[in-house]
C-alpha positions as semicolon CSV with decimal commas, in nm:
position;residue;x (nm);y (nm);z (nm)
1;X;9,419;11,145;9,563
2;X;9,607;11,038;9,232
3;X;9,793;11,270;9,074
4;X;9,886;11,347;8,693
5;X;10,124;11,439;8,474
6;X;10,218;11,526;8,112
7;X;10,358;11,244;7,938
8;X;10,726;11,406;7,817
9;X;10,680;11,526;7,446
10;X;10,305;11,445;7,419
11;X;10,014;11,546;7,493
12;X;9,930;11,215;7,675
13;X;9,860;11,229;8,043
14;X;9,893;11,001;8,272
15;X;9,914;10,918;8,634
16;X;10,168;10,983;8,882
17;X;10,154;10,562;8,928
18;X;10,168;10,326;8,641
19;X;10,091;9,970;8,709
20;X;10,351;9,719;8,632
21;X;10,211;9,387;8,559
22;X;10,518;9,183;8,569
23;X;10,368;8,949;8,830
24;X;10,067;8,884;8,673
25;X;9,987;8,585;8,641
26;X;10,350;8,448;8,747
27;X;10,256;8,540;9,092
28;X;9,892;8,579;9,123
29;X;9,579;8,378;9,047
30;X;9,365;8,547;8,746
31;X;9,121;8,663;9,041
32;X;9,354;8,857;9,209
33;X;9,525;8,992;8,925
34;X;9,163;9,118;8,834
35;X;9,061;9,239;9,197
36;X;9,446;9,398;9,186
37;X;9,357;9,578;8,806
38;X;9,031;9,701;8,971
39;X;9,190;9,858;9,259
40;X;9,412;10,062;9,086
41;X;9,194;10,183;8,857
42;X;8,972;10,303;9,132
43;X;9,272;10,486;9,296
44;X;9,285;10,673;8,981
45;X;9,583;10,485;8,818
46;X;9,559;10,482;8,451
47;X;9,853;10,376;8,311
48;X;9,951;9,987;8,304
49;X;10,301;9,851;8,189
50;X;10,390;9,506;8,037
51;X;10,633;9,312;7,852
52;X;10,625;8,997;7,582
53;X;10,922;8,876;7,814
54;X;10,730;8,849;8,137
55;X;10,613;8,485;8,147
56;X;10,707;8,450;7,754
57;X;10,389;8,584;7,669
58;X;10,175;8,502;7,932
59;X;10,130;8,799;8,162
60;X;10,012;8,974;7,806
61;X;9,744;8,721;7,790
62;X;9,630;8,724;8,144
63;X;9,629;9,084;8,125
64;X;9,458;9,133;7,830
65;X;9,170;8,926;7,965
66;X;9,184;9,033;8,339
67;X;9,142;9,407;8,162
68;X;8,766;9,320;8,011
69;X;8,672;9,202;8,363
70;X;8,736;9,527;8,502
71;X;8,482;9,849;8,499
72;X;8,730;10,096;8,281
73;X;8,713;10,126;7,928
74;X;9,002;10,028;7,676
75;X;8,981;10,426;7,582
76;X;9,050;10,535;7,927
77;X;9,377;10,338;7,964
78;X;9,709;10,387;7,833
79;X;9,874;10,020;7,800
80;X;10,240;10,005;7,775
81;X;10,428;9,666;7,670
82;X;10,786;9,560;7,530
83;X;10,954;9,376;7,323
84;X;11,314;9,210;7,269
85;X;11,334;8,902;7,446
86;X;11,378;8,636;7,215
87;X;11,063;8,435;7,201
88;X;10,921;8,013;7,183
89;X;10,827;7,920;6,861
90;X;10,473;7,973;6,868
91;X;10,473;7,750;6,522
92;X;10,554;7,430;6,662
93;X;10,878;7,399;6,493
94;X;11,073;7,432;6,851
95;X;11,333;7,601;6,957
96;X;11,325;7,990;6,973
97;X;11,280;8,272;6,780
98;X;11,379;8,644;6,694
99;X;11,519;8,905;6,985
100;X;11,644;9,185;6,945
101;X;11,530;9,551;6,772
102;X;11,507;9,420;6,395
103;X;11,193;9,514;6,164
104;X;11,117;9,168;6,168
105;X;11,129;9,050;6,543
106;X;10,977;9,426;6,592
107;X;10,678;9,380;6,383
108;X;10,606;9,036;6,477
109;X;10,653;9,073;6,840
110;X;10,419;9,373;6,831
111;X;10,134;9,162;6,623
112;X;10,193;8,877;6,910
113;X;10,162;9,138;7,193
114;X;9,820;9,289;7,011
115;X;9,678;8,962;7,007
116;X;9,714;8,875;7,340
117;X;9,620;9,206;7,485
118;X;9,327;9,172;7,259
119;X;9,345;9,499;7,181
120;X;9,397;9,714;6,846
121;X;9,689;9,894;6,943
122;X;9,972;9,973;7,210
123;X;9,974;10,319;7,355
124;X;10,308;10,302;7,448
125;X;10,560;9,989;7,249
126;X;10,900;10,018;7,386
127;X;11,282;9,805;7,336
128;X;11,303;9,654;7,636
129;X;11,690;9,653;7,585
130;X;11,974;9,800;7,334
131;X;12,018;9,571;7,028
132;X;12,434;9,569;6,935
133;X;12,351;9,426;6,622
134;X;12,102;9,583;6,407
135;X;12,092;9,981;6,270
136;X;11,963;10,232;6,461
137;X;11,802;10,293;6,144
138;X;11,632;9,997;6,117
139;X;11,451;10,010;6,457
140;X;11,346;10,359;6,409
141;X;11,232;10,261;6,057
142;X;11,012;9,938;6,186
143;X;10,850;10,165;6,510
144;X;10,742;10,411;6,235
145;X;10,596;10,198;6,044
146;X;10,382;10,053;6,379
147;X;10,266;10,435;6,436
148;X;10,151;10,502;6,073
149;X;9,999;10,202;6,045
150;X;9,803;10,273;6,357
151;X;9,897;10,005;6,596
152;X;10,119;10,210;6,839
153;X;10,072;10,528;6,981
154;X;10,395;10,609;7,123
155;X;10,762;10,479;7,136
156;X;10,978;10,438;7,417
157;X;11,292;10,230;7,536
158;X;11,404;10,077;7,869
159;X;11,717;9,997;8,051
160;X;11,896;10,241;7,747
161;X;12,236;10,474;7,855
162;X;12,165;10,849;7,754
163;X;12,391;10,805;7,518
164;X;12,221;10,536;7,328
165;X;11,844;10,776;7,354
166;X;12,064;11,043;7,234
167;X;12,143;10,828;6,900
168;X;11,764;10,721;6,852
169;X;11,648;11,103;6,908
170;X;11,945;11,223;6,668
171;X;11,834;11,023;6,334
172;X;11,492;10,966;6,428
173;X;11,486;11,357;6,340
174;X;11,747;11,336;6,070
175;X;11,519;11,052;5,860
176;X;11,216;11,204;6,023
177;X;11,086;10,927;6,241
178;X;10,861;10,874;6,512
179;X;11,092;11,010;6,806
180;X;11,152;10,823;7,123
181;X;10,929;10,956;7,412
182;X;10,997;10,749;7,714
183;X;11,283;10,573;7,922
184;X;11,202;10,330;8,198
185;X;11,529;10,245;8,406
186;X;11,563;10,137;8,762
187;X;11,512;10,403;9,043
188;X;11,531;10,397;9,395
189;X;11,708;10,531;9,725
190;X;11,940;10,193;9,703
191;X;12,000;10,315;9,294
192;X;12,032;10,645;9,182
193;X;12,267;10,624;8,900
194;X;12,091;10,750;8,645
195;X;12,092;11,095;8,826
196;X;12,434;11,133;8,663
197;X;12,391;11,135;8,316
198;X;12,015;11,012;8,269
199;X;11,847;11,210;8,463
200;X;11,981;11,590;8,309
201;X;11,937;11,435;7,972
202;X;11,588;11,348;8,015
203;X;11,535;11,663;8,143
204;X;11,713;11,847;7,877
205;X;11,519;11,676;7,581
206;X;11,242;11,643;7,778
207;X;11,170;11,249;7,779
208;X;10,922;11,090;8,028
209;X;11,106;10,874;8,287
210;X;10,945;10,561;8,417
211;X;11,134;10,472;8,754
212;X;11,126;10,073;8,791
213;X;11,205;9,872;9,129
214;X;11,113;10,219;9,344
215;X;11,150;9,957;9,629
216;X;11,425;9,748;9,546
217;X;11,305;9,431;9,483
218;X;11,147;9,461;9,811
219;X;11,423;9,584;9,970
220;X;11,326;9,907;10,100
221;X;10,961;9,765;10,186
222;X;11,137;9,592;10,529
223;X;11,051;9,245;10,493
224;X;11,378;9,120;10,491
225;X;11,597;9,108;10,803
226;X;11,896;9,088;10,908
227;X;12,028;8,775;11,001
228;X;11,677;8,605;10,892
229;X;11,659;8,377;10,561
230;X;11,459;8,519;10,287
231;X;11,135;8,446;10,286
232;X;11,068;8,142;10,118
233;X;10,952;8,208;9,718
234;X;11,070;8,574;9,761
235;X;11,310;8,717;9,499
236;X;11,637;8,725;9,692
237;X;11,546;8,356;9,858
238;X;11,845;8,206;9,667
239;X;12,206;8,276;9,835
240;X;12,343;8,406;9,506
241;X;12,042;8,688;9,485
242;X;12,069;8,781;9,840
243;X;12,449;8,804;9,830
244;X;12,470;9,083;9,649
245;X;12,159;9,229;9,800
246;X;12,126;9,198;10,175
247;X;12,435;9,327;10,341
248;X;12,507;9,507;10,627
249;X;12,484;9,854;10,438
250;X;12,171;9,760;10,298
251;X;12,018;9,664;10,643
252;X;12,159;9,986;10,809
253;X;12,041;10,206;10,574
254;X;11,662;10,019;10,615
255;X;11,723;10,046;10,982
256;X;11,777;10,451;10,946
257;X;11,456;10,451;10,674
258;X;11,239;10,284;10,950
259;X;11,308;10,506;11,225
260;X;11,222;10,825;10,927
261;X;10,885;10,642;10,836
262;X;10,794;10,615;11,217
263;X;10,833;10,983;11,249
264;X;10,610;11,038;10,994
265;X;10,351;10,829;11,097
266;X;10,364;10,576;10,721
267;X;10,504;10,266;10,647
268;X;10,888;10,215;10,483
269;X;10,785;10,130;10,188
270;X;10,523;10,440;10,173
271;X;10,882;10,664;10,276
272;X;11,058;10,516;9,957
273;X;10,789;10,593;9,753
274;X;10,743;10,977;9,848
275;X;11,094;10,974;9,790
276;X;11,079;10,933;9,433
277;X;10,752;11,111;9,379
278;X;10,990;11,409;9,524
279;X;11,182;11,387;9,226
280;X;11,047;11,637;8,976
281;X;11,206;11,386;8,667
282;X;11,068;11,120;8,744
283;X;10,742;11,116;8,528
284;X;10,562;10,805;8,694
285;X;10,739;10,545;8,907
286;X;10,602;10,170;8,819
287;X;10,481;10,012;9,116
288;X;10,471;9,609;9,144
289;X;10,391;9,296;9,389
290;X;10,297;8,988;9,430
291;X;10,037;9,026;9,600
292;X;9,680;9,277;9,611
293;X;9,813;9,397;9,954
294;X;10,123;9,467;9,812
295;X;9,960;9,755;9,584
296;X;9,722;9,919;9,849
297;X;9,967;10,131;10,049
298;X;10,107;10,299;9,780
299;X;9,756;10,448;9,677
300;X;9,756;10,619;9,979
301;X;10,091;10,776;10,002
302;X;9,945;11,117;9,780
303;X;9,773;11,171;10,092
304;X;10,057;11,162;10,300
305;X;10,337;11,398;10,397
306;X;10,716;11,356;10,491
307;X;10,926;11,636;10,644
308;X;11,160;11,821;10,353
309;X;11,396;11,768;10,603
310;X;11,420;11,382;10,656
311;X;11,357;11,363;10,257
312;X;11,750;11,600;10,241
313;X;11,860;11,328;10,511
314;X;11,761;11,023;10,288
315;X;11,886;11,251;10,037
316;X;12,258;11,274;10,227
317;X;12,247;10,884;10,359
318;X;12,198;10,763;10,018
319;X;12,459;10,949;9,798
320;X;12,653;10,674;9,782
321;X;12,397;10,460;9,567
322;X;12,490;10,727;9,276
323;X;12,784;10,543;9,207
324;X;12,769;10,246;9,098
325;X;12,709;10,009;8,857
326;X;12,447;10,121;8,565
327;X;12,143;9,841;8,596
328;X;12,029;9,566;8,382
329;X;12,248;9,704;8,081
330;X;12,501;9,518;7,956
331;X;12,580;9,660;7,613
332;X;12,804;9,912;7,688
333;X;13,006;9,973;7,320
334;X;12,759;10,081;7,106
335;X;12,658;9,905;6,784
336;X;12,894;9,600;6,677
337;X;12,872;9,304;6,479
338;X;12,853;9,107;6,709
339;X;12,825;8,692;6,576
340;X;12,650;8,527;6,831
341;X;12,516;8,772;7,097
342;X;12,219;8,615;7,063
């Protein structure tokens, strides 16, 4: 049965799962991604996270119609998206336009994601990345602005150091802003990082924590094997990706997570899962696919249980994974002028 949670420093609940709709329709036909909308909400899953960069656009637009073929109400939802990315020229005129965390690609990309979400607001509008460029005070100013004027709900950030949170929490209360709520970074056994400095302080300030890639790219699901090719259209199918991926370490430690998940009579990918719902700071890990079969497992895993003694052994096998490089975060001195970053 789903579980729930307080939403960090609201009074916003939402479910253990949120839906991440990167996929959709990238990866999916627009009946599936509506069969695959249905079926979470009828596990009790709630919460539903996009971005303007998935698809430039598009998965916003499926999703926003997929949503009114579905049973649940717009008021019974809580719809995250992002923005950053620069984005086509919807005008015609060619070539590309805004990026970054400035009032006006903020403001504009938020009117663009309303529009094709068909909705009249965002529950939860977050920077999908750091901006080196433009004033903290600037961004803070602009997501204000979306909150009074009644078109977001809550802000948030993604793939941000604790550092960089700690500036936006800092003189969002200094010039009284809306304060940042919310970080989604990558999580998972193969990733734990942001344990180091992330994790204690989101805990500390008390901001939600929405663990990405909980299966590592698909990873700790076991469909890859050793000494096999990637399957064909899967996301380490190019030599480059799976380089860097699918090594010997990776496939041992899969090998060690298989026999675990036998023992407890549920799948691998089910295993990695509980794992992270085991972590009392992660607020709601964002679960993805390609596929509707993808999805189903997971509903089941709050039904499950692992021994709190193989969950201290994935614990001990995986230490390892806390040191490493921080992911999908690039900007790593703060706020410079930087010509031509974008």
């Amino acid at each position: 049965m789903m579980e729930y949670v307080v939403f960090g420093n609201t009074g916003l609940k939402v479910s253990r799962f949120c839906l991440g709709a990167m996929n959709f329709p990238l990866k999916c036909d627009f009946e599936t991604t509506v069969a695959t909308f249905q079926d979470a909400f009828d596990a009790g899953v709630n919460f539903i996270d996009n971005a303007d960069a998935y698809g430039q656009g598009e998965s916003e637009e499926v999703m926003g119609r997929a949503l009114k073929q579905t049973s649940v109400a717009r008021e019974n939802l809580v719809i995250a998206t992002k923005c950053w990315v620069k984005m086509f020229d919807r005008a015609g005129g060619g070539g590309m336009e805004g990026g970054g965390c400035s009032r006006r690609h903020i403001i504009q990309a938020c009117e663009d994601s309303l529009r094709l979400l068909q909705t009249d607001y965002i529950d939860l509008y977050q920077l999908h990345h750091p901006d080196p460029i433009t004033p903290v005070e600037e961004t803070l100013e602009a997501l204000d602005t979306l909150v009074k004027d009644g078109k977001v709900r809550y802000v948030g950030v993604a793939n941000h150091y604790a550092w960089q949170i700690c500036e936006m929490l800092g003189k969002a209360a200094l010039h009284n802003r809306q304060p940042i709520v919310s970080a989604q970074i990558r999580y998972n056994i193969m990733d734990r990082v942001i344990e180091t400095e992330s994790v204690p302080f989101c805990r500390k300030f008390n901001v939600a924590i929405m663990g990405y890639g909980p299966l590592n790219g698909g990873i700790l699901t076991g469909k890859y094997k050793r000494g096999e090719a990637a399957p064909e259209g899967s996301r380490f199918a190019h030599p480059r990706m799976a380089e860097g991926y699918l090594t010997d370490d990776a496939f041992d430690m899969v090998d060690e997570l298989q026999v675990i998940a036998e023992r407890n009579g549920m799948l691998i990918n089910q295993l990695a899962m509980k794992w992270v719902l085991s972590k009392p700071y992660i607020t709601t890990p964002i679960i993805g696919g390609s596929r509707r079969e993808h999805f189903q497992p997971m509903y089941e895993v709050f039904d499950l249980d692992v021994d709190p003694a193989d969950l201290e052994r994935i614990d001990e096998m995986s230490e390892k994974y806390r040191y490493q490089p921080f992911a999908n975060q690039a900007v790593v001195d703060g706020y410079p002028n930087a010509p031509g970053y974008w």
